[in-house]
C-alpha positions in Angstrom: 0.0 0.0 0.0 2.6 2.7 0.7 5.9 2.6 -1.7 9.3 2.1 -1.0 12.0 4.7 -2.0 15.5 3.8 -1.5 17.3 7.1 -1.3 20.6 4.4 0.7 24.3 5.0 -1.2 23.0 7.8 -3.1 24.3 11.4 -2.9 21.3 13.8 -2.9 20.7 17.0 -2.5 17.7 18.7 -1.4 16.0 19.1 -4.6 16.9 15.0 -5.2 14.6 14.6 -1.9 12.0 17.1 -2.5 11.2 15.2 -6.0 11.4 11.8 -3.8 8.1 12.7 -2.6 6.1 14.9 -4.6 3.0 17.0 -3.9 0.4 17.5 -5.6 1.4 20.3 -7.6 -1.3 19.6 -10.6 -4.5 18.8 -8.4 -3.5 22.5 -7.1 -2.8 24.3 -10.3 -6.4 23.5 -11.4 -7.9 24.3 -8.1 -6.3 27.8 -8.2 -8.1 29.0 -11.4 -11.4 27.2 -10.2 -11.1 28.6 -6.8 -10.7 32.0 -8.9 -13.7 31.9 -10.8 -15.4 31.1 -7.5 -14.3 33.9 -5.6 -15.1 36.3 -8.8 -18.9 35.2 -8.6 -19.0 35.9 -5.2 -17.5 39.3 -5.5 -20.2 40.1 -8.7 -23.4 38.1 -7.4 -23.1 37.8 -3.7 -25.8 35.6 -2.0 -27.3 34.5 -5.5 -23.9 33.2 -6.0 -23.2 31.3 -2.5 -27.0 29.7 -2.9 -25.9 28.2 -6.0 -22.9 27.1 -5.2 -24.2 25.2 -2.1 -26.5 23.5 -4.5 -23.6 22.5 -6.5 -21.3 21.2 -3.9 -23.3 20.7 -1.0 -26.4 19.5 -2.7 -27.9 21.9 -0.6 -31.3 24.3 -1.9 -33.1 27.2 -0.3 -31.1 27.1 3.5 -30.6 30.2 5.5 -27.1 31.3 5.1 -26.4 33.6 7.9 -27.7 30.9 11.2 -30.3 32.2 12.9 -29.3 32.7 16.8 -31.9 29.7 17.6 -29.5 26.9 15.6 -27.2 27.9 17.4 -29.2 27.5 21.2 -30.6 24.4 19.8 -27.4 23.4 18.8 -25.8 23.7 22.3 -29.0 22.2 24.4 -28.4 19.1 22.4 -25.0 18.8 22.6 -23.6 15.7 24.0 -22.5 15.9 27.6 -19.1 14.1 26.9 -18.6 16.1 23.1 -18.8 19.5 25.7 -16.8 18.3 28.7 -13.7 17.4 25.9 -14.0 20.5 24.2 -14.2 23.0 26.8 -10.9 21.1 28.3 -9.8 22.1 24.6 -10.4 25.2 24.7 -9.1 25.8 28.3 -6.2 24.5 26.7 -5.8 26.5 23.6 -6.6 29.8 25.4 -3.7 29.0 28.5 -1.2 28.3 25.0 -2.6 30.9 23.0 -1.7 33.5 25.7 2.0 32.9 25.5 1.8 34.2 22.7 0.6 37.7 23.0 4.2 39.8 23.7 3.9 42.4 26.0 4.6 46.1 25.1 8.5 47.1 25.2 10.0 50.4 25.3 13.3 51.2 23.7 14.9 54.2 24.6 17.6 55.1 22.1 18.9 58.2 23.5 18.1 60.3 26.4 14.5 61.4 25.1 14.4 59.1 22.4 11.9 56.7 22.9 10.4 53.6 20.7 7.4 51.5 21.9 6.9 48.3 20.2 3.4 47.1 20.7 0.9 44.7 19.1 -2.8 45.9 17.9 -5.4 43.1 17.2 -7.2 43.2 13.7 -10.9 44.2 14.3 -12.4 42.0 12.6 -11.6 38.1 11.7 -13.4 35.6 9.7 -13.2 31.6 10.5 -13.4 28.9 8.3 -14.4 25.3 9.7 -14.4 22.9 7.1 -17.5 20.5 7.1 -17.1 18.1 3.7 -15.5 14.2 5.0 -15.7 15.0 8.5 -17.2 17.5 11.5 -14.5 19.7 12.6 -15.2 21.6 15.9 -11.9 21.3 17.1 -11.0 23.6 14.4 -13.7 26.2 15.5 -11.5 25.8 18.9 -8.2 26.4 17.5 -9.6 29.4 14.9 -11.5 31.7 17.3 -9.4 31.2 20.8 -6.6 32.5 19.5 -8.7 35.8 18.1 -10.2 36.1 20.9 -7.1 36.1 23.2 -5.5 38.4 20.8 -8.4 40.7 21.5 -10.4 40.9 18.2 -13.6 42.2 18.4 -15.4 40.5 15.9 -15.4 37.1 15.2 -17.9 35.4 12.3 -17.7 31.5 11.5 -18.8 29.9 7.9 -19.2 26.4 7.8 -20.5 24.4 4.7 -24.7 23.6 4.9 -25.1 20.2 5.8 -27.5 18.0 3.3 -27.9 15.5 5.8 -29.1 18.7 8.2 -31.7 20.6 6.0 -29.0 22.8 5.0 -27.7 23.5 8.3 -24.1 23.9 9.8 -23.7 20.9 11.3 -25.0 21.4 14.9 -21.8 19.9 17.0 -20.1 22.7 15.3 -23.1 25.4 15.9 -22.5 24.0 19.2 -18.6 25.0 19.6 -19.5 28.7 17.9 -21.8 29.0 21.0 -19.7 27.6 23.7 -17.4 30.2 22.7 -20.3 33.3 22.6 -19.9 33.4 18.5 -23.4 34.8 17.5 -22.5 35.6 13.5 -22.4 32.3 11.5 -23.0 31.7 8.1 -23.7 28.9 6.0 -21.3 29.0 3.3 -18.5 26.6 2.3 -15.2 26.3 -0.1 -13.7 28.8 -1.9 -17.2 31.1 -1.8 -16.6 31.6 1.3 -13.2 32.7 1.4 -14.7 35.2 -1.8 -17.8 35.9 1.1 -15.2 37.1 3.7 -13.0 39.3 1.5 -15.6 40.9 -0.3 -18.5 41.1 2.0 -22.1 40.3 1.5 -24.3 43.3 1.3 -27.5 41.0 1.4 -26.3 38.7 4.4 -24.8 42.0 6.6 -21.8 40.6 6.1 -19.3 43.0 6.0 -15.3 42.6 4.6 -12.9 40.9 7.1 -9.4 42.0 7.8 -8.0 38.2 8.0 -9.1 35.4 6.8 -8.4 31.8 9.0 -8.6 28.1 9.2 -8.1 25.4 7.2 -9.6 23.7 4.2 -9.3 21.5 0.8 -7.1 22.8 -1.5 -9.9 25.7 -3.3 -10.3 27.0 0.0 -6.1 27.1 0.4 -6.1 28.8 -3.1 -9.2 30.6 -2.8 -7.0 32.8 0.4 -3.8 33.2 -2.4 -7.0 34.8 -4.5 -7.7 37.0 -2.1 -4.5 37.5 0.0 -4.0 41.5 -0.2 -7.2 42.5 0.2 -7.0 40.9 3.3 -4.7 39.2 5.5 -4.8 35.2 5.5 -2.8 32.7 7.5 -1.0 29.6 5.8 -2.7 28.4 3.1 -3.7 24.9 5.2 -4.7 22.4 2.8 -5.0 18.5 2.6 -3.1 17.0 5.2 0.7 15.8 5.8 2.4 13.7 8.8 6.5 12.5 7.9 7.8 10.5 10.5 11.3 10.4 11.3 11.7 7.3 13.1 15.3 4.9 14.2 15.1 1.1 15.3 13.9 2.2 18.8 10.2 3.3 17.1 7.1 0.8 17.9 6.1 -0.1 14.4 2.4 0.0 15.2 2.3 3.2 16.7 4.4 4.8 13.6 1.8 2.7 11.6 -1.1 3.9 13.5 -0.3 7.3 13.1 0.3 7.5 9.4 -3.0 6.2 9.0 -4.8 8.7 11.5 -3.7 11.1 9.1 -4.6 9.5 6.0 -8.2 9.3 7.3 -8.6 13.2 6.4 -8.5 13.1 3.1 -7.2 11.2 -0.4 -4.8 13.8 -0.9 -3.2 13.3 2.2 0.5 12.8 3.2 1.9 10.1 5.0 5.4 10.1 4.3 7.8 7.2 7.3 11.3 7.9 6.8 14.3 6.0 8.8 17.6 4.5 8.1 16.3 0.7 9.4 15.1 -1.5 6.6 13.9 -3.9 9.7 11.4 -1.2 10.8 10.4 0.2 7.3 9.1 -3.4 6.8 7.1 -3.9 9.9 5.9 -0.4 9.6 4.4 -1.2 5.9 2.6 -4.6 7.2 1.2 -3.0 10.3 0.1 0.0 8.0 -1.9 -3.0 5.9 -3.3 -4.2 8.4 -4.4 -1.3 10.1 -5.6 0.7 6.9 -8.0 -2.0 6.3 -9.5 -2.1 9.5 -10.0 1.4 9.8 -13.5 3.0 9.2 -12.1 5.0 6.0 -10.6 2.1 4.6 -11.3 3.3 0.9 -10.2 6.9 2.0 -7.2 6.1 3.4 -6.1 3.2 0.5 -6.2 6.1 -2.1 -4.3 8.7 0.1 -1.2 6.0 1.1 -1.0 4.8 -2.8 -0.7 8.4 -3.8 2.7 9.7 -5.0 2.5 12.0 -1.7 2.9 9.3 0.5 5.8 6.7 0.8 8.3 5.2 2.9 11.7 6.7 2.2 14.9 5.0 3.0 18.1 6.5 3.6 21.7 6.0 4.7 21.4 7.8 8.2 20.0 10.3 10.8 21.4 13.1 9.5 19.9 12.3 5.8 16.7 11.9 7.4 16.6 15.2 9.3 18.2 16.8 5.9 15.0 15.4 4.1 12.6 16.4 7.0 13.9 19.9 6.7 13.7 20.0 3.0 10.3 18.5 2.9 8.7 20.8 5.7 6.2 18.9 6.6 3.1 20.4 8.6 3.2 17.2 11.0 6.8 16.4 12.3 6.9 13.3 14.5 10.3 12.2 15.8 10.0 8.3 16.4 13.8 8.3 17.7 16.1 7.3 20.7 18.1 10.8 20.4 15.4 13.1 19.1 17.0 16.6 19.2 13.8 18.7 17.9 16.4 21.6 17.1 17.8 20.5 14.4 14.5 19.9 12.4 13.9 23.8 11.8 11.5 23.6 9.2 7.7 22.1 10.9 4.4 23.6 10.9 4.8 21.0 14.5 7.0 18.7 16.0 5.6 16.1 18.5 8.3 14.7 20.0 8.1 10.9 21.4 6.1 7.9 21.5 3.7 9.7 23.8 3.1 12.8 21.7 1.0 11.6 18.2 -0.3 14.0 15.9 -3.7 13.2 17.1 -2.8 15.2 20.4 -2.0 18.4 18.6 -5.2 17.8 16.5 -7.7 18.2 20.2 -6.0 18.5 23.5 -2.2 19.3 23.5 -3.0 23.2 23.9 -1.1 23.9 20.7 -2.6 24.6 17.5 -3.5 22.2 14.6 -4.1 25.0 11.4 -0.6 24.4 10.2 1.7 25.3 7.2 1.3 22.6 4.5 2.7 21.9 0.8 6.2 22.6 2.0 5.2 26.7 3.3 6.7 25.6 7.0 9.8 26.5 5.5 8.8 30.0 6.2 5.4 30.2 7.3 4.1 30.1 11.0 1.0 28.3 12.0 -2.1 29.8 13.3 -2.0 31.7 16.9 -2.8 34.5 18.7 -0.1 36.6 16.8 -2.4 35.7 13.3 -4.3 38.0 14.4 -2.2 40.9 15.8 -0.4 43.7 14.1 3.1 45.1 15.1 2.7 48.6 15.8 5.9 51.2 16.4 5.0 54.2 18.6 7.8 57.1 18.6 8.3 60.1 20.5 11.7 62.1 20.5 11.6 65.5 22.7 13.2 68.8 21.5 16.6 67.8 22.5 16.8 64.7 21.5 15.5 65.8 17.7 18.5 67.8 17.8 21.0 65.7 18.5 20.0 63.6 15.0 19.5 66.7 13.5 22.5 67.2 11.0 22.4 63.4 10.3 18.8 63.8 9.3 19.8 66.5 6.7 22.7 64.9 5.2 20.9 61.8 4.5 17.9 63.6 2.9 20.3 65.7 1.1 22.1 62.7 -0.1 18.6 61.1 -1.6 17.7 64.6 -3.3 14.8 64.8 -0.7 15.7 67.9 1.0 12.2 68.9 2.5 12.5 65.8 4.7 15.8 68.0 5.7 13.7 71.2 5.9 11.0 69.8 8.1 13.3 68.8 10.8 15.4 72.4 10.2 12.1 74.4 10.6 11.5 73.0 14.1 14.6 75.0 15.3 14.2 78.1 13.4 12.1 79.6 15.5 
């Protein structure tokens, strides 16, 4: 089910490993000029747009986009007991993480009377995407709006995709979630529409334009936020799906088995990518991946996503190989299945779990971290989502009179020497006097 690659005796570089294991770059090509088109329609036609777009992907006719405040109680009296207790430990845990992240304001002062204040402004307003096509997601209404909220944004809305099996409604565990966390403005839009909804606004709906645009999705909603990235802000563009495990002869094959396939569950597209420098444990990890991948309740799902060219096993000579592959790669999901793990030197990871105790599956509910990651390689210089998504650096400066004058001359010189002498002039004129 998953391929062998032996990368062993060869010299490679980190293009050689890159093309190893390839993504998807066609499947998103296309997406990008559909998710384009989609986004267009949205900005020209609005509601009459989203309505038939939910009939066309959702199978969905003649729902109430923007949720009505009583889905949203009804959703939340008929929650679950258990479903509530283990997300409200979530978000507990999210908001304690998220907070870390929130830098305090710090004052520089360059010179006597010379002062710099770094501080950090929340956007005012965010919009969340939860996606709602192969499976309910209301961890991901957890990790999207605690980390707004903590930042301090003061308006949240949530878009989901209507729900067939519902009569067009957001599915209610994830109504449920919104309201738990006292979000009242919920719409029931999906895929790149909605991502075109946020940007552009929805006179009809009263949905006004976002400033950022969050959470993760299929790959039209990933290219749907490139669309629209500059009229507002986005985070990564989190798409299908990736775990690459970096695992030596200590690893439990069944747990570095039963991982790859939690992640394969997601989606076709997804990743699952083992690789290690023991030929003993790549072959007990592929039969214990058969055996578990059939077993599984997405059996079909998860056959197509480990026979993909995205997913493989990958052997090579050593550690260090394996680390310079897991670096080059940049996987979203990092797990280090290894007896001297050293999580610094694997710099480029939308997350790193570190440990047999420490699956992606924690990350994805009840570690405290986040789980809308980097994905298609972007950890290499993208963050993943947290309460710093959502805020903006800010640089406050005030210099008194004689501090002014002490940079005076410099100031002139330098405008003088770019030909813009009224910046020169304006300082000048504050000492004419």
């Amino acid at each position: 089910m998953l391929r062998t690659i032996d990368l062993r005796g060869r010299a490679v570089e980190p293009d050689d490993l890159l093309a190893a294991v390839p993504r998807a770059a066609a499947a998103r090509d296309e997406a990008l000029a559909t998710a384009a088109a989609i986004v267009a329609d949205v900005a020209d036609r609005g509601a009459d747009a989203l309505r038939e777009q939910a009939s066309r992907f959702d199978g969905v006719d003649g729902h109430e986009i923007r949720v009505p405040a009583a889905h949203l109680d009804e959703a939340l009296a008929s929650l679950d007991a258990g479903v509530r207790a283990a997300l409200e430990k979530a978000i507990d845990r999210v908001r304690h993480a998220s907070a870390a992240q929130v830098p305090a304001p710090i004052v520089t002062e360059v010179a006597p009377g010379a002062r710099i204040e770094q501080r950090w402004r929340p956007v005012r307003r965010v919009g969340v995407y939860v996606p709602g096509g192969k499976a309910v997601y209301p961890s991901s209404v957890v990790m999207n709006v605690v980390p707004a909220q903590v930042a301090g944004v003061a308006e949240v809305a949530l878009s989901s995709p209507p729900q067939r099996d519902h009569g067009g409604r957001v599915h209610p565990v994830i109504l449920a979630a919104a309201k738990l966390l006292g979000v009242t403005e919920v719409y029931a839009m999906g895929g790149a529409g909605a991502i075109g909804a946020y940007a552009h606004g929805v006179g009809e709906l009263a949905l006004a334009p976002v400033d950022v645009i969050s959470g993760p999705g299929n790959n039209f909603v990933a290219l749907a936020k490139r669309v629209v990235a500059g009229m507002v802000g986005t985070d990564s563009e989190a798409g299908a799906t990736e775990i690459l495990v970096v695992a030596d002869e200590s690893a439990d094959a069944d747990l570095v088995a039963a991982d790859l396939v939690s992640q394969a569950e997601h989606d076709e597209q997804a990743a699952a990518v083992l690789v290690t420098a023991s030929e003993p444990l790549a072959r007990a990890v592929s039969a214990a991946v058969e055996v578990r991948a059939r077993a599984t309740l997405h059996a079909d799902r998860v056959a197509i996503s480990l026979a993909g060219p995205q997913s493989a096993i990958v052997l090579v000579d050593d550690l260090e190989t394996a680390t310079a592959f897991s670096n080059a790669y940049a996987p979203e999901h990092l797990e280090l299945h290894v007896s001297d793990p050293r999580p610094d030197d694997f710099v480029n990871a939308g997350a790193v779990f570190v440990g047999p105790w420490t699956p992606v599956s924690l990350g994805d509910y009840l570690a405290g971290s986040n789980h809308v990651l980097p994905t298609g390689g972007q950890a290499r210089y993208a963050a993943g989502l947290s309460a710093s998504t959502f805020l903006r650096p800010q640089q406050v400066i005030t210099y008194d009179r004689d501090a002014l004058a002490v940079v005076r001359d410099e100031i002139v010189t330098l405008s003088s020497a770019e030909v813009l002498p009224a910046h020169g002039e304006a300082v000048t004129a504050r000492f004419d006097a």
